[in-house]
N, C-alpha and C positions, 0 to 999 in steps of 0.2 A: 819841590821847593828846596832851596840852598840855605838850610840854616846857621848858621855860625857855632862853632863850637866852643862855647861861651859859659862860664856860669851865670845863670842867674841872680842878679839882684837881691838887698834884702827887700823889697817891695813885691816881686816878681814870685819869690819862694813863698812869702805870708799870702799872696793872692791863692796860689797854687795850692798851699799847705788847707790851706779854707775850703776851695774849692772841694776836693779831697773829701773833708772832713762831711762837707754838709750836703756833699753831690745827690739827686736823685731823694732826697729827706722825704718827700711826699709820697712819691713811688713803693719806696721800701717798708715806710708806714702802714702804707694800702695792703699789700703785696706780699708784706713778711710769711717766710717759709721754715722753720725750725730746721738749721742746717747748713741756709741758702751761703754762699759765696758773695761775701757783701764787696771782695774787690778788695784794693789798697784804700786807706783812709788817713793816712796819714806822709807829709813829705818824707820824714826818716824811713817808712818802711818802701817808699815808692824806689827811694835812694839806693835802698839795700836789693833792690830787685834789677833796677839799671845797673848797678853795679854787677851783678853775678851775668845778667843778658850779653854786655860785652866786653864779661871777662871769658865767657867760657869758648866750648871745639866747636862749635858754627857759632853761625850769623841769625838770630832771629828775627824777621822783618815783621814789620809794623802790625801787620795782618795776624801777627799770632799774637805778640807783648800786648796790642793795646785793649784785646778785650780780656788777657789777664788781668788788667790795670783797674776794669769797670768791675770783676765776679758775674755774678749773675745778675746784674739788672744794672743795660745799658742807661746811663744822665739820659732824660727828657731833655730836649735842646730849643732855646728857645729860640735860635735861631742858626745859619750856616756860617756866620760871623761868631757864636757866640762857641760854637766848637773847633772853629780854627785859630781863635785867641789859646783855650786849654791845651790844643794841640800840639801847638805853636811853641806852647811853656813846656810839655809834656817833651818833646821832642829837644828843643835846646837845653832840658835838665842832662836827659841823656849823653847831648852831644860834650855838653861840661864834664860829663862824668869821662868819657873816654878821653877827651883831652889831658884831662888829668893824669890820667892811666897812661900816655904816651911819654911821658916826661920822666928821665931816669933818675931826677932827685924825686924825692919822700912831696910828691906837690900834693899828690891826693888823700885826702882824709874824707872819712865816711860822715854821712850827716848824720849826729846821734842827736837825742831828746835831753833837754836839760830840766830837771827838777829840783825846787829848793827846798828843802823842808829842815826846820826848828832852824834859821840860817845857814845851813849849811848845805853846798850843790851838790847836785846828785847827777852822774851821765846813765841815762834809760838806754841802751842798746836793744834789747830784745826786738823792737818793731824791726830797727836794720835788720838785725839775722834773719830775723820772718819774712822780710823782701826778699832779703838775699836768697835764700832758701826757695821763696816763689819761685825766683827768676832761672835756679836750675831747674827746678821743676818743667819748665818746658822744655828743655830737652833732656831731661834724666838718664837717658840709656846711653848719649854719649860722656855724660859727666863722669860716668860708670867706669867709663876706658881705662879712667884715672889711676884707677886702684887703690890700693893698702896710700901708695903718695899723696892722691890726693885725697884720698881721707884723714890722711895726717893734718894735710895744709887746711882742708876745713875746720878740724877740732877746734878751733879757738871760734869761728862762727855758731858753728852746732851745737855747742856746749851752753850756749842761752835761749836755742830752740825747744829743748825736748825735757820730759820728765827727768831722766838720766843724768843727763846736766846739771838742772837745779837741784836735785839732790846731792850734787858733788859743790852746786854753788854755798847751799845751805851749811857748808861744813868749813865755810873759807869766812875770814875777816871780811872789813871792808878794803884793806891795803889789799889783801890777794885776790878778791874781784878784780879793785882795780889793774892789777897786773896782767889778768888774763884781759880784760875790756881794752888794756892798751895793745894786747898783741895781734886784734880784729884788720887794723888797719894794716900792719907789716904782711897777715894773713891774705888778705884783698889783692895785696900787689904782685905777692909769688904767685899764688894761685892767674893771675892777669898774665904775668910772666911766662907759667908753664902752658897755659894754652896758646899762646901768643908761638911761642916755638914750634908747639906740637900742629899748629897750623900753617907755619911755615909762611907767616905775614911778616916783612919786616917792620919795623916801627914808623921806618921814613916814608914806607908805601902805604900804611894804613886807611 
């Protein structure tokens, strides 16, 4: 199938962000494992794991990302129509992501979580970096290659994944969160950037 590399709609993301959210509700109910791999649940963290799939040293096909996408306990499908709609959104989220990622101005921004509390907005990043984070996770040992580099170029993602971090966040304002929360996205692009070379893709031949 020839999908378009498009993003999605706001109708198209709130479908998908739901889906996500409520996939499989009865299964995991019945089912529940102390442990288990509940999957992505959310669009910002599905965002941050598309994101890291085709930014990194290969190519991960369909067969490996999409049953990170489920965890442990594939959607019940009510029909073969009714998985090639999610799929459908599942796959041109992706192909919007790397479209993004092709463009040498600043076009891509990562999909964060917005929250308002006593009126005032709040950007939730963490689920992003937890995608993101998933999405090396299938291939880790080439991420590896990277070194001390790219362990530089993640610091601004990883820094809101792990114990380490939030206790270095714990010690910041809320001006200097936001400063490290704006450097996620510049982070996204080099990192996009450095494997892009190291794999020897031009951009025009993507």
């Amino acid at each position: 199938m020839n999908l378009p590399m498009v993003p999605l709609d706001e109708a198209e993301r709130d479908e998908l962000d739901r889906f996500l959210l409520y996939r499989g509700e009865a299964e995991i109910d019945d089912t529940y494992v102390e442990g288990r791999d509940e999957g992505i649940l959310t669009l910002s963290e599905l965002d941050g794991f598309f994101t890291a799939i085709v930014s990194g040293p290969k190519e991960i096909v369909v067969s490996h990302w999409l049953p990170a996408v489920w965890g442990d306990v594939e959607p019940a499908w009510e029909s073969a129509q009714a998985f090639e709609r999610i799929f459908t959104l599942l796959s041109r989220h992706r192909n919007g992501i790397v479209a993004s990622l092709l463009y040498p101005e600043d076009v891509f921004e990562p999909l964060f979580m917005e929250r308002e509390v006593a009126g005032k907005r709040h950007i939730i990043v963490h689920e992003w970096c937890m995608g993101y984070l998933r999405g090396i996770g299938l291939a880790q040992e080439f991420w590896e290659n990277g070194g001390d580099e790219m362990l530089g170029l993640l610091m601004p993602i990883d820094i809101f994944t792990n114990d380490w971090g939030w206790k270095i966040l714990e010690r910041l304002n809320e001006e200097e969160k936001a400063v490290l929360k704006n450097e996620i996205a510049p982070a996204a692009r080099a990192i996009y950037s450095y494997w892009l070379a190291r794999r020897g893709i031009c951009a025009a031949t993507f």
